[in-house]
N, CA, C and O of each residue as an XYZ file, in Angstrom:
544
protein
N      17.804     20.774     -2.587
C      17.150     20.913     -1.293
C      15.723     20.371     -1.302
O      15.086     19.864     -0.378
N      15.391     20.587     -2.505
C      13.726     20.426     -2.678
C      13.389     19.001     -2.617
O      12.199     18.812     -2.366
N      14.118     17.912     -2.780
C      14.502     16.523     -2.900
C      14.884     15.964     -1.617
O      14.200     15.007     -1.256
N      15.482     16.203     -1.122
C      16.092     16.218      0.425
C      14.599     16.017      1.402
O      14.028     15.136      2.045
N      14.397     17.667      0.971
C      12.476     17.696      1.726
C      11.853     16.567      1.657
O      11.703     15.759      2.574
N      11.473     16.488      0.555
C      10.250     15.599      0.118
C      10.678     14.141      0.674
O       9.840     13.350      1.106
N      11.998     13.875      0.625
C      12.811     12.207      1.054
C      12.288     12.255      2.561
O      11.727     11.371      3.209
N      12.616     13.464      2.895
C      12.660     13.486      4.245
C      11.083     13.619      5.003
O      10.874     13.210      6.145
N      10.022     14.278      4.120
C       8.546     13.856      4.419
C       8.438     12.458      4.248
O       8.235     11.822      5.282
N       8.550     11.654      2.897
C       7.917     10.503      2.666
C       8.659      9.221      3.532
O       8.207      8.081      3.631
N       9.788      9.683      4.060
C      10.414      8.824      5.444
C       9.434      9.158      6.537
O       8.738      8.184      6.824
N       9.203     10.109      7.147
C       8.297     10.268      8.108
C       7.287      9.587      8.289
O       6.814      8.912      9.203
N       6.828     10.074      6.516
C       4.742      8.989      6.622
C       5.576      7.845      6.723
O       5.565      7.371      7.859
N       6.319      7.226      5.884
C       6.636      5.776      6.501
C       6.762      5.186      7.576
O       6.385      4.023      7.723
N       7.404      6.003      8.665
C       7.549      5.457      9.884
C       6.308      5.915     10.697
O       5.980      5.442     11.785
N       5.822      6.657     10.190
C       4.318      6.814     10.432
C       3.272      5.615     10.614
O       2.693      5.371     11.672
N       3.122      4.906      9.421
C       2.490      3.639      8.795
C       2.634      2.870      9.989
O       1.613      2.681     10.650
N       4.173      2.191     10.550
C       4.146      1.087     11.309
C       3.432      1.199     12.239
O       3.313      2.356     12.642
N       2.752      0.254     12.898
C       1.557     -0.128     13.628
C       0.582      0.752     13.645
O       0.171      1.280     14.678
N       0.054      1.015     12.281
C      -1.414      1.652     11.756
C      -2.795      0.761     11.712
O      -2.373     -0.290     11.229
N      -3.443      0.674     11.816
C      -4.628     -0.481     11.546
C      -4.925     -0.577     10.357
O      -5.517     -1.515      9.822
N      -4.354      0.821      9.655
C      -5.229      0.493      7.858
C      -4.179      0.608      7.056
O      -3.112      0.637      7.669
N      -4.093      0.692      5.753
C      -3.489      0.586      4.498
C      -2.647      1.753      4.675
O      -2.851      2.405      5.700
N      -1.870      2.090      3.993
C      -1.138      4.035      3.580
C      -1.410      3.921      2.659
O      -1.755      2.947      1.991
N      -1.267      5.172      2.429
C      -1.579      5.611      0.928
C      -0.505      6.510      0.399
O      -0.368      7.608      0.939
N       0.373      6.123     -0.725
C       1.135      7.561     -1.247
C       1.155      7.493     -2.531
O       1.761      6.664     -3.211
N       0.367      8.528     -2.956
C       0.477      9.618     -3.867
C       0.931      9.961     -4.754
O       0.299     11.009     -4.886
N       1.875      9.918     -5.923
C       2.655     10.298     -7.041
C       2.259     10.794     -7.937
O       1.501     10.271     -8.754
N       2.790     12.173     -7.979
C       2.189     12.892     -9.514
C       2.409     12.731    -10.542
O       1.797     13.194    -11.504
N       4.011     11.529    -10.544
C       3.731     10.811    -12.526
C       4.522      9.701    -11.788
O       4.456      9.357    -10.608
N       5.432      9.146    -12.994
C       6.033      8.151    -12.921
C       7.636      8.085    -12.508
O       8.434      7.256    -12.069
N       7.614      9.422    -12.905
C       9.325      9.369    -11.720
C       9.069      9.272    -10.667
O       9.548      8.369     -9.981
N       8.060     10.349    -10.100
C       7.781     10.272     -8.992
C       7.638      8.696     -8.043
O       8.216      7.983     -7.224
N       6.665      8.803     -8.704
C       6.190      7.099     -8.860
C       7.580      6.086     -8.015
O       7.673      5.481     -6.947
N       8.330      6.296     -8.988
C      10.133      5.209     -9.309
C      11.076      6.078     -7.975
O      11.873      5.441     -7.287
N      10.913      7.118     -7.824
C      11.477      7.888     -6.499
C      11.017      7.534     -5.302
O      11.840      7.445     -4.391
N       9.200      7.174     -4.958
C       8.837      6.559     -4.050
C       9.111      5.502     -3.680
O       9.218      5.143     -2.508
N       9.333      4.566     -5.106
C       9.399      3.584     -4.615
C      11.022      2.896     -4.478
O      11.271      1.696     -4.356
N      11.992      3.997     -4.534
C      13.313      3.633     -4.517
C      13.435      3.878     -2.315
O      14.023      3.326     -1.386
N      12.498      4.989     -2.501
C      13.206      5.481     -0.805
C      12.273      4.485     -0.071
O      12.676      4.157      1.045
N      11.181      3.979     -0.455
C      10.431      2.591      0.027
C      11.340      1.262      0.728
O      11.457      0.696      1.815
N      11.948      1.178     -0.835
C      13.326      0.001     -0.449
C      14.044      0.740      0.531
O      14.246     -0.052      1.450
N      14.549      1.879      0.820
C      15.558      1.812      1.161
C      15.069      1.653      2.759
O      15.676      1.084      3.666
N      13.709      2.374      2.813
C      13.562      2.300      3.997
C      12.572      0.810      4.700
O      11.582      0.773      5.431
N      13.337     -0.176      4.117
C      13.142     -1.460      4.679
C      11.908     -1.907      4.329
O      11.481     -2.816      5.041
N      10.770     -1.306      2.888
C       9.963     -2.116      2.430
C      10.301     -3.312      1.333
O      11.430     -3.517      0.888
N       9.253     -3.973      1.022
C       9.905     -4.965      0.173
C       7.969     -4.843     -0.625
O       6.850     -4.742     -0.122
N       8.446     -4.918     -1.894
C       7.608     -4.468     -2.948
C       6.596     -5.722     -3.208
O       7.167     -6.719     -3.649
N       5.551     -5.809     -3.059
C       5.010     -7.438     -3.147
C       4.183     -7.088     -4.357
O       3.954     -5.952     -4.773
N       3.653     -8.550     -5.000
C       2.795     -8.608     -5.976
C       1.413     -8.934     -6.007
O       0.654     -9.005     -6.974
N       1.216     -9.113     -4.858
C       0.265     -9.979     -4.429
C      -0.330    -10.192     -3.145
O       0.315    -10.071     -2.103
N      -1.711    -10.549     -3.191
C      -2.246    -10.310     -1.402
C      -1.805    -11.172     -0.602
O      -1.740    -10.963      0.610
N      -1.391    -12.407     -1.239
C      -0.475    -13.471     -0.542
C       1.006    -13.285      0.428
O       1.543    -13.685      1.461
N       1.166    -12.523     -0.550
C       3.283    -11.645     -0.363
C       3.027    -11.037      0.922
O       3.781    -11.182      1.884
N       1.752    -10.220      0.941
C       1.690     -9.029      2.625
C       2.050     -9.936      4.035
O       2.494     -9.633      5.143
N       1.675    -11.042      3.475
C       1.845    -11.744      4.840
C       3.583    -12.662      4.960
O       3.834    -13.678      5.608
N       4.648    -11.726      3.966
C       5.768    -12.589      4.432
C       6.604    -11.498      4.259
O       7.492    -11.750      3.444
N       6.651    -10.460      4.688
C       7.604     -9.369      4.789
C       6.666     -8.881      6.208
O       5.457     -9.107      6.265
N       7.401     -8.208      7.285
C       6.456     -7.033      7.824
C       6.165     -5.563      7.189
O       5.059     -5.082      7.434
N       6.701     -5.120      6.718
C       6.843     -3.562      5.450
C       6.661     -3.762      4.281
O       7.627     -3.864      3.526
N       5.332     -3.875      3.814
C       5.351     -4.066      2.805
C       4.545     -3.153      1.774
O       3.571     -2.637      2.324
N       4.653     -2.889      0.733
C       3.981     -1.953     -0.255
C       3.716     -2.621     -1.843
O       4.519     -3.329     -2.452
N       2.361     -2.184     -2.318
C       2.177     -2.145     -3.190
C       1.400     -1.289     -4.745
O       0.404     -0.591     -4.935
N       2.290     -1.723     -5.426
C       1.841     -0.661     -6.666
C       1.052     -0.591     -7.377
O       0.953     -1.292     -8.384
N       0.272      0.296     -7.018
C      -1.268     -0.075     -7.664
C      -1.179      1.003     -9.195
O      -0.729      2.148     -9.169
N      -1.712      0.316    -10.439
C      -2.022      0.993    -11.538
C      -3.323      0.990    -11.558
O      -4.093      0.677    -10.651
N      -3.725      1.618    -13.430
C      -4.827      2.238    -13.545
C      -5.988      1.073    -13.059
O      -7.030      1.302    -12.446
N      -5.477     -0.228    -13.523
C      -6.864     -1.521    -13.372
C      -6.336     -2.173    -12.136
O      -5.510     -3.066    -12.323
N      -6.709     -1.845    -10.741
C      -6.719     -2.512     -9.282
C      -7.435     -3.825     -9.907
O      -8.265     -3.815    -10.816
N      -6.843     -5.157     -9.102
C      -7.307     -6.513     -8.664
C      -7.822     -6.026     -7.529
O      -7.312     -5.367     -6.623
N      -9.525     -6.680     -7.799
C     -10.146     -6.577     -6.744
C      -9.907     -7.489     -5.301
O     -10.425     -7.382     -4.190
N      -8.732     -8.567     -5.926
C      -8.266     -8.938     -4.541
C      -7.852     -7.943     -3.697
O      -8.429     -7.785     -2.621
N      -6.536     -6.946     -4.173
C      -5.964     -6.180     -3.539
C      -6.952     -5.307     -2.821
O      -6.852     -5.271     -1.595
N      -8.241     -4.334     -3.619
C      -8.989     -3.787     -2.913
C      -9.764     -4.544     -1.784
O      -9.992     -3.965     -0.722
N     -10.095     -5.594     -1.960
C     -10.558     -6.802     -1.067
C      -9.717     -6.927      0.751
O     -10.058     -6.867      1.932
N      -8.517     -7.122     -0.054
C      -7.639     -6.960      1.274
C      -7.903     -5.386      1.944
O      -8.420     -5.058      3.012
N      -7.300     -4.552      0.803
C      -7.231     -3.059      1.791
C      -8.588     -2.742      2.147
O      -8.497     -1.630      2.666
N      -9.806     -3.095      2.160
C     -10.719     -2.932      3.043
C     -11.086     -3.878      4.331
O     -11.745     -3.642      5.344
N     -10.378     -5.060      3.872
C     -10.860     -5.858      5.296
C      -9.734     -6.010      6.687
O      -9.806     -6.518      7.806
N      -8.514     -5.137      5.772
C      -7.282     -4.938      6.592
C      -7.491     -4.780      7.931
O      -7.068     -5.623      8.721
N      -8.304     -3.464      8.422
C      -8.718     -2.824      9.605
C      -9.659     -4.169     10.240
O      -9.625     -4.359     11.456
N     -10.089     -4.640      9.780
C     -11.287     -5.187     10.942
C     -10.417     -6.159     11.583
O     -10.816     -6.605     12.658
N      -9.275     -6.584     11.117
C      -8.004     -7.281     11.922
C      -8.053     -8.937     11.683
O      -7.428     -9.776     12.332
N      -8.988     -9.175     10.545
C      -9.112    -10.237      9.820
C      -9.503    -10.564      8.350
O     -10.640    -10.600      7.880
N      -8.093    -10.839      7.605
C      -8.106    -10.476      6.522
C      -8.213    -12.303      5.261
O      -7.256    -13.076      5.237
N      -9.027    -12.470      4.736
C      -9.432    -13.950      3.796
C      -8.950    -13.549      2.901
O      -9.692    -12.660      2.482
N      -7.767    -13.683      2.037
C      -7.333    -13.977      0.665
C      -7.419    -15.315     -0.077
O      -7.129    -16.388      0.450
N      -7.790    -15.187     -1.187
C      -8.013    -16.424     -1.534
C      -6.400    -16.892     -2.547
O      -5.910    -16.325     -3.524
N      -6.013    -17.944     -1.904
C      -4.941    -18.228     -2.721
C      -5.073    -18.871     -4.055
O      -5.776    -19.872     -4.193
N      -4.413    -18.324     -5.056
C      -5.185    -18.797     -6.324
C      -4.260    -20.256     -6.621
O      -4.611    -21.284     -7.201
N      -2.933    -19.895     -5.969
C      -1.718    -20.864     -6.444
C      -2.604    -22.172     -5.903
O      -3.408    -22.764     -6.623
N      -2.306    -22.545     -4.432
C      -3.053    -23.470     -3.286
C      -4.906    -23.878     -4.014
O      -5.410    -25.001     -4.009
N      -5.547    -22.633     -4.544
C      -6.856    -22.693     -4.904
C      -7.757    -23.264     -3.626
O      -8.545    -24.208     -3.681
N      -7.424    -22.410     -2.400
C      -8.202    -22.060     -1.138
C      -7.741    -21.065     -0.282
O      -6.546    -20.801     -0.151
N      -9.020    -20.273      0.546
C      -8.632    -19.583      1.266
C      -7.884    -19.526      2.133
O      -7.616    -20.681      2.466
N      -7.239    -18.654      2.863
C      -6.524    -18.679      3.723
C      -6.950    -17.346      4.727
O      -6.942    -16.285      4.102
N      -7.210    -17.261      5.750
C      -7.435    -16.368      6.900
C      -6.111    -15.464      7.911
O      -5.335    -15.992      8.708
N      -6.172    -14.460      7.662
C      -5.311    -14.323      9.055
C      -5.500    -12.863      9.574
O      -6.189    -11.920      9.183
N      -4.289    -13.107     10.999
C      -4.771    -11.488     11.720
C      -3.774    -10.320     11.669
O      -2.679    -10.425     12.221
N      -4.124     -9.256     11.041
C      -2.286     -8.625     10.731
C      -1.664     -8.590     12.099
O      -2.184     -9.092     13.096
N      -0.801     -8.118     12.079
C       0.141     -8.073     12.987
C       0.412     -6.342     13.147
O       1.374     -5.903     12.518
N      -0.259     -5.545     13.817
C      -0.610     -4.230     13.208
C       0.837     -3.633     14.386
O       1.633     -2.752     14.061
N       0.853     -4.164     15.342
C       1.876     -3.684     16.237
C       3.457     -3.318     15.063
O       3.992     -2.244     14.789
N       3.711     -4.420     14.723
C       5.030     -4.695     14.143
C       5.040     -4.679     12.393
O       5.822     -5.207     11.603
N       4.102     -4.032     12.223
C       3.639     -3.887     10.693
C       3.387     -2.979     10.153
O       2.711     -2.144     10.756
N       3.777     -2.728      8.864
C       3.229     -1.228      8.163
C       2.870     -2.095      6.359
O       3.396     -3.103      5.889
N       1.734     -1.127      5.719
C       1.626     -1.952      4.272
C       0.875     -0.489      4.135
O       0.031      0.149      4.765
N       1.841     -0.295      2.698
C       1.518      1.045      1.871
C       0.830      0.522      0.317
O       0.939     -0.469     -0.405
N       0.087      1.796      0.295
C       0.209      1.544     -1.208
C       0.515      2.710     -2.111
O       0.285      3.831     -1.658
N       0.946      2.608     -3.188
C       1.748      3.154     -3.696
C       1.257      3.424     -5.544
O       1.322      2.722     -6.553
N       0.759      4.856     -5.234
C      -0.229      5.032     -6.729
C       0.338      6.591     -7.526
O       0.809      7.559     -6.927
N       0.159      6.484     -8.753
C       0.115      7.606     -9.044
C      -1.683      8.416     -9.236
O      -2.838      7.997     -9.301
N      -1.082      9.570     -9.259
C      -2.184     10.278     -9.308
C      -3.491     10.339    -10.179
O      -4.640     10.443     -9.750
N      -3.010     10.236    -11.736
C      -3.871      9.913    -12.619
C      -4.632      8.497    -12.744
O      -5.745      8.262    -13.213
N      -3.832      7.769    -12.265
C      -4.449      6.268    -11.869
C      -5.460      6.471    -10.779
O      -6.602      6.135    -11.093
N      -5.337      6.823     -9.884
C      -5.902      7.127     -8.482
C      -7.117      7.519     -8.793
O      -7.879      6.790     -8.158
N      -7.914      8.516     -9.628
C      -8.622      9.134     -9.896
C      -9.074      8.084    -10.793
O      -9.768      7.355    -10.084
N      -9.048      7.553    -12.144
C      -9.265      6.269    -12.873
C      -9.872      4.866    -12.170
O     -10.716      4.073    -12.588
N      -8.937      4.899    -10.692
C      -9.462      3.533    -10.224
C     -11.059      4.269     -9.820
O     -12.171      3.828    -10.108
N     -10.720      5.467     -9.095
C     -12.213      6.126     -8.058
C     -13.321      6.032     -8.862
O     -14.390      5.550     -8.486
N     -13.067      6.553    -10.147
C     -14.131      6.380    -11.218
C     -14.679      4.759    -11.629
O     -15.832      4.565    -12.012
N     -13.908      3.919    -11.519
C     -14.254      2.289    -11.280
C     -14.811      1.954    -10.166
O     -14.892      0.763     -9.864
N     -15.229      2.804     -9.465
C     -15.846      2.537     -8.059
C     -14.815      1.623     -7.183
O     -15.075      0.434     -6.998
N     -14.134      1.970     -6.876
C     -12.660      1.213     -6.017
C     -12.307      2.637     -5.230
O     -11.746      3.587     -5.775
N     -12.673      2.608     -4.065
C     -12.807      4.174     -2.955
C     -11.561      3.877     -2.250
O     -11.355      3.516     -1.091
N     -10.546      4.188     -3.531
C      -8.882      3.555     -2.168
C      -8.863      5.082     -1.152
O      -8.073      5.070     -0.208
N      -9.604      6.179     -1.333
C      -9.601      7.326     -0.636
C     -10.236      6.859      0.593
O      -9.556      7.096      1.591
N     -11.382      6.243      0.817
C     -12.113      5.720      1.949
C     -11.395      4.631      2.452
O     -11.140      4.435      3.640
N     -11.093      3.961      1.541
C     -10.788      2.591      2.301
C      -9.097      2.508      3.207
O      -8.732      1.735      4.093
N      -8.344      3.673      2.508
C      -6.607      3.629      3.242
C      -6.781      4.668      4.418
O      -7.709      5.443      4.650
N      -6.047      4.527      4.832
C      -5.653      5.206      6.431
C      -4.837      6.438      5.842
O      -5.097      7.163      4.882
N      -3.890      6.438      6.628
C      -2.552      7.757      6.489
C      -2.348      7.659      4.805
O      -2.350      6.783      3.940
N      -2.170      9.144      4.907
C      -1.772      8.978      3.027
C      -0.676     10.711      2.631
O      -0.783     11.928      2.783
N       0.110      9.887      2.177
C       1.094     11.227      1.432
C       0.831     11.471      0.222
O       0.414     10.647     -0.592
N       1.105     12.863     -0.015
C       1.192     13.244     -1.197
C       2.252     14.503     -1.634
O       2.208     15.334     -0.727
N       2.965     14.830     -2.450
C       4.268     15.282     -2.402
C       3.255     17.085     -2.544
O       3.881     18.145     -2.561
C-alpha cells in the first residue's frame, strides 16, 4: 500500500510540473529510491536527458543530478524562468538561445538527498533556484 501511495504522490507532482515556469525538483532518500523515481518518470512520459542540449527535444523531460552538478545544468535551471534560456553547445562549439515552451512542458530534476545537500555546500542553491519539489 505504502508504494501505491508514494507512486501515486510522485504522479501528481508530475502532472503538477507541466506548464510550470521553473525546474521540479524530486527528492530521493537513496538510490532505490532514486531508480523507483526514475522508473515511474518513464512511465509517466518523461524521457531522461543528459544534457542541457536534450531539454529542448523531448517536452517531459528530467534530469539526474549527482554529487558534482555541471554548471551548465545549474546555468540552465536558473535562467529557465526568465523564459530565455543560452546553452552553449559544446558538440556545434556555439551558443544557442531559446524560449521554453512552458505551456506544453514540464523538466524535473531528479536528486538524491545526500547529494542535494553536497551540491548546496558547493554553493549550487538547486533549493532556490527549482520551483515545485517532492519529496517522499
Amino acid at each position: 500500500m505504502t508504494i501505491q501511495t508514494k507512486n501515486a504522490a510522485l504522479k501528481e507532482f508530475l502532472a503538477a510540473t507541466m506548464g510550470l515556469k521553473e525546474v521540479g525538483l524530486a527528492i530521493a532518500k537513496n538510490a532505490t529510491e532514486l531508480s523507483g523515481f526514475a522508473k515511474a518518470m518513464n512511465e509517466a512520459g518523461f524521457k531522461q536527458v543528459a544534457s542541457c542540449a536534450q531539454f529542448l527535444q523531448y517536452p517531459k523531460t528530467y534530469f539526474v543530478v549527482h554529487q558534482n552538478i555541471d554548471k551548465d545544468i545549474y546555468d540552465f535551471i536558473v535562467q529557465y524562468p526568465t523564459g530565455q534560456v543560452q546553452i552553449f553547445d559544446k558538440e556545434d562549439v556555439r551558443s544557442q538561445t531559446f524560449s521554453p515552451d512552458y505551456k506544453n512542458s514540464a523538466t524535473v530534476l531528479l536528486v538524491q538527498k545526500d547529494n542535494l545537500n553536497k551540491i548546496q555546500e558547493m554553493g549550487f542553491d538547486l533549493l532556490s533556484a527549482t520551483g515545485l519539489a517532492y519529496q517522499s
